[in-house]
C-alpha positions as CSV (number, residue, x, y, z in Angstrom):
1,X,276.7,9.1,5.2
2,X,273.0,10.9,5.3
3,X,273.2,14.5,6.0
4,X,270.5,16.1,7.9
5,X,268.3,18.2,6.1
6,X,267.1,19.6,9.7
7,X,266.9,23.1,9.1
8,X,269.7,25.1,11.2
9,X,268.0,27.5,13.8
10,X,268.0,31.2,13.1
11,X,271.1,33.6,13.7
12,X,270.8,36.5,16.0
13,X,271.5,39.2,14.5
14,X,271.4,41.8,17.0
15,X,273.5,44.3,15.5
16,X,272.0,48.3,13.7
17,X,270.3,48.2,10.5
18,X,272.3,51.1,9.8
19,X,275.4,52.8,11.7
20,X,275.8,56.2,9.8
21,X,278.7,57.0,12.2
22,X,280.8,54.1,11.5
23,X,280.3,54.0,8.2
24,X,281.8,57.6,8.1
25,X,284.2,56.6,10.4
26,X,286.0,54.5,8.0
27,X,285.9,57.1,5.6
28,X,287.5,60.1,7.5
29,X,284.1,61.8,8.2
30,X,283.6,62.5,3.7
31,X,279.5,62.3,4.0
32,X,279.5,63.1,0.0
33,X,282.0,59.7,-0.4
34,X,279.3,57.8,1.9
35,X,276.7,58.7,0.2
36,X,277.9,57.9,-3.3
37,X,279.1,54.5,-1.8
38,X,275.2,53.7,-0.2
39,X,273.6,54.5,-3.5
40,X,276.1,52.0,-5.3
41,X,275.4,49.5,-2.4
42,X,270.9,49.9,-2.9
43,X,271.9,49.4,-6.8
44,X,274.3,46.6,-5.9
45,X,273.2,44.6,-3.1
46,X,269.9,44.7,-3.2
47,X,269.2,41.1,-4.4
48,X,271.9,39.6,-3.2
49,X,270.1,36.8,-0.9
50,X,267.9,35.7,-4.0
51,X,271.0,35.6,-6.2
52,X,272.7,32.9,-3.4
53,X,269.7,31.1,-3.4
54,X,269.5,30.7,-7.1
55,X,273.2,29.6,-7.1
56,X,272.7,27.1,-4.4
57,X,269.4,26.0,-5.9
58,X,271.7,25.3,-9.1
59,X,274.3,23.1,-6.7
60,X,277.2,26.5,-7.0
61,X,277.8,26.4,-3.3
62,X,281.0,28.3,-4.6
63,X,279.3,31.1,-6.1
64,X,276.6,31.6,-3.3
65,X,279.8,32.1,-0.9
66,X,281.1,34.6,-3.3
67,X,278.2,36.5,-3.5
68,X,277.7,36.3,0.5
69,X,281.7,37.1,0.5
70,X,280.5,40.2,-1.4
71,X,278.0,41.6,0.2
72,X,279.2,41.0,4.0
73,X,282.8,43.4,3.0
74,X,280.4,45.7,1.6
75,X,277.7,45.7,4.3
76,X,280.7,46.2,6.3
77,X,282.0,49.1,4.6
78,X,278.6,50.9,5.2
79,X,277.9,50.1,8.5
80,X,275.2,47.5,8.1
81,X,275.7,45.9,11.3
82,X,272.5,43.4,10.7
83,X,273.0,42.4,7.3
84,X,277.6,41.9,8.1
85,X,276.3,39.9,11.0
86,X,274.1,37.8,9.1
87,X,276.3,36.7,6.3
88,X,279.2,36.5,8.5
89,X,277.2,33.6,9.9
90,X,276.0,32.5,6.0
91,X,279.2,32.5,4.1
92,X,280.6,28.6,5.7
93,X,277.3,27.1,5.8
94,X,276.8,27.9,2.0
95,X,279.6,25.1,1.9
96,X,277.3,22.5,3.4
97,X,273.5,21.5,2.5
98,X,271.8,23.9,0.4
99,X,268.5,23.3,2.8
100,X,270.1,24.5,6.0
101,X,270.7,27.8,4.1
102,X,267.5,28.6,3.1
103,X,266.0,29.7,6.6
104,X,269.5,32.1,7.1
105,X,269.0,33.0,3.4
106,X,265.1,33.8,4.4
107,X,266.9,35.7,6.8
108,X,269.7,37.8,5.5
109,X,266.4,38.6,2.7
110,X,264.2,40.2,5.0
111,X,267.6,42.2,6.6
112,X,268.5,43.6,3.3
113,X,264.8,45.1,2.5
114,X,265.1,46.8,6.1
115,X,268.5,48.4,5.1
116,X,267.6,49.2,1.9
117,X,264.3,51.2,3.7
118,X,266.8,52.7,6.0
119,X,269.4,53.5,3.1
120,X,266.4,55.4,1.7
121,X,265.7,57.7,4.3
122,X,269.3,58.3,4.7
123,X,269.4,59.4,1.3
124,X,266.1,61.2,0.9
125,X,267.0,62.7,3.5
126,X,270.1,64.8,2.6
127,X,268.2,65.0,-0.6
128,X,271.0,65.5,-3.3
129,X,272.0,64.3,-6.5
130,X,275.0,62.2,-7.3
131,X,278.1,64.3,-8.1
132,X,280.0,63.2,-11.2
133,X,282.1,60.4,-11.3
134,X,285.5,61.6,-10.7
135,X,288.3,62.2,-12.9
136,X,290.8,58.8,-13.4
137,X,293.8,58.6,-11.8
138,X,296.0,60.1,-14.6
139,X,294.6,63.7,-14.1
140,X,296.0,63.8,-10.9
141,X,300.1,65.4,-9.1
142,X,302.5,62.8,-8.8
143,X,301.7,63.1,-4.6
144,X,298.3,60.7,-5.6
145,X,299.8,58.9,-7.8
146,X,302.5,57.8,-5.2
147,X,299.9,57.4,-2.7
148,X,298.1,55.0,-5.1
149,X,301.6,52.8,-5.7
150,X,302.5,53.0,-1.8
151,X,299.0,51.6,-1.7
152,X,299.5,48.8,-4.1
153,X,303.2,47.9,-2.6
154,X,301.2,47.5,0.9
155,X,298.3,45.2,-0.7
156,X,301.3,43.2,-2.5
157,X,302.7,42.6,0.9
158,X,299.6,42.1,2.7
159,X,300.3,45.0,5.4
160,X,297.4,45.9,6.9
161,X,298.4,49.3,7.0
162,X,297.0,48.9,3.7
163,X,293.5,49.6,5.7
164,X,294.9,52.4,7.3
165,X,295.9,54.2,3.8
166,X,292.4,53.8,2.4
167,X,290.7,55.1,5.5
168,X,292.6,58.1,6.0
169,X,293.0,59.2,2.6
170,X,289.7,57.8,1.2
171,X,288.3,61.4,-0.4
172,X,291.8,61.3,-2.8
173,X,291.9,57.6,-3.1
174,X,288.1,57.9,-4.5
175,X,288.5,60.7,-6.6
176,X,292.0,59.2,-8.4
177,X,290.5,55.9,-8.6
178,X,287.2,56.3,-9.0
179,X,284.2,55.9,-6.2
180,X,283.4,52.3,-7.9
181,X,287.0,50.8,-7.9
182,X,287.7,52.8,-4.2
183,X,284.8,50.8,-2.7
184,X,285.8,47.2,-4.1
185,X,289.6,47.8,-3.2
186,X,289.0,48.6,0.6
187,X,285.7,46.3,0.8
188,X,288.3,43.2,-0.1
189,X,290.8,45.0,2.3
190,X,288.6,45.2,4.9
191,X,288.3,41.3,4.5
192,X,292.1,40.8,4.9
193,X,291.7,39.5,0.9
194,X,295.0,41.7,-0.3
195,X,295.5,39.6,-3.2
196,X,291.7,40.4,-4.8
197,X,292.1,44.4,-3.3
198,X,295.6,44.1,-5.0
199,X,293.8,42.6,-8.5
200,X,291.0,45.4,-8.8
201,X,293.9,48.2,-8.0
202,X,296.1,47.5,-10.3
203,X,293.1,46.6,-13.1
204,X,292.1,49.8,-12.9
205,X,295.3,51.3,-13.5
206,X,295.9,49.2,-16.7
């Protein structure tokens, strides 16, 4: 059987660059939290699209999905409407012929540098530096560290009242776990993947 190397025809991607408001949204209004979680994001994400194309140029359709995986939950979590949209539409066509990729990939690339203008401005313009990494979870009353095994039991059962927990408690969940391991738990959450939210959580409690 020949597969078509016809290039697929490009995705719509109609949604925001970047929706502030949602982002906050998901984590109870904490602008400080937000903007700790866009600055990882710019430093994380922003070569994503090259590093799928490298994986698919080197026949890992597996780990360009991963990293498309990745960045949609993130992009998500931020309110990136565009870029979400755009790998939504990426990830299961990763699985097929690396050439009807590239144009999406071409794409999801030029998405990513307009976010990454737009995360920019956001920052310059409230213009502050990055508070400290908070303290782990140990320094912390027994009420946060029940909230972070009530957590844990709800990821183990794959309730998604699990999503509910990291939204309305995000600003104690971040500062007991840490902003890095806060945003990987609820961007796998947010992706109905309990089992990876549940493997990070209880990593970082080892």
């Amino acid at each position: 059987m020949i597969l078509s190397s016809t290039p697929a025809p490009p995705v719509r991607a109609d949604g925001h660059v970047l929706q502030v408001e949602t982002g906050l949204q998901q984590l109870m209004g904490d602008r400080a939290l937000y903007l700790q979680i866009l600055r990882r994001f710019r430093h994380r994400y922003q070569d994503s699209a090259n590093q799928a194309r490298n994986e698919l140029m080197a026949g890992d359709a597996a780990g360009a999905q991963r990293i498309i995986h990745t960045l949609k939950g993130a992009a998500g979590m931020i309110g990136a409407q565009q870029v979400y949209l755009l790998a939504a539409n990426l990830e299961p066509a990763c699985a097929g012929p690396s050439a009807l990729c590239m144009g999406p990939l071409a794409q999801l690339e030029q998405a990513l540098r307009s976010l990454m203008s737009t995360i920019d401005a956001e920052l310059n313009a409230n213009d502050q530096a990055p508070p400290p990494e908070p303290p782990a979870a140990d320094g912390h009353p027994p009420e946060t560290r029940m909230l972070v095994q009530h957590l844990a039991r709800l990821l183990e059962e794959g309730d998604g009242a699990a999503i509910d927990v990291l939204e309305h408690s995000a600003t104690v969940l971040a500062a007991s776990l840490g902003v890095a391991v806060f945003q990987e738990v609820t961007e796998a959450a947010h992706q109905f993947d309990f089992e990876a939210a549940l493997a990070v959580l209880q990593a970082a409690k080892r």
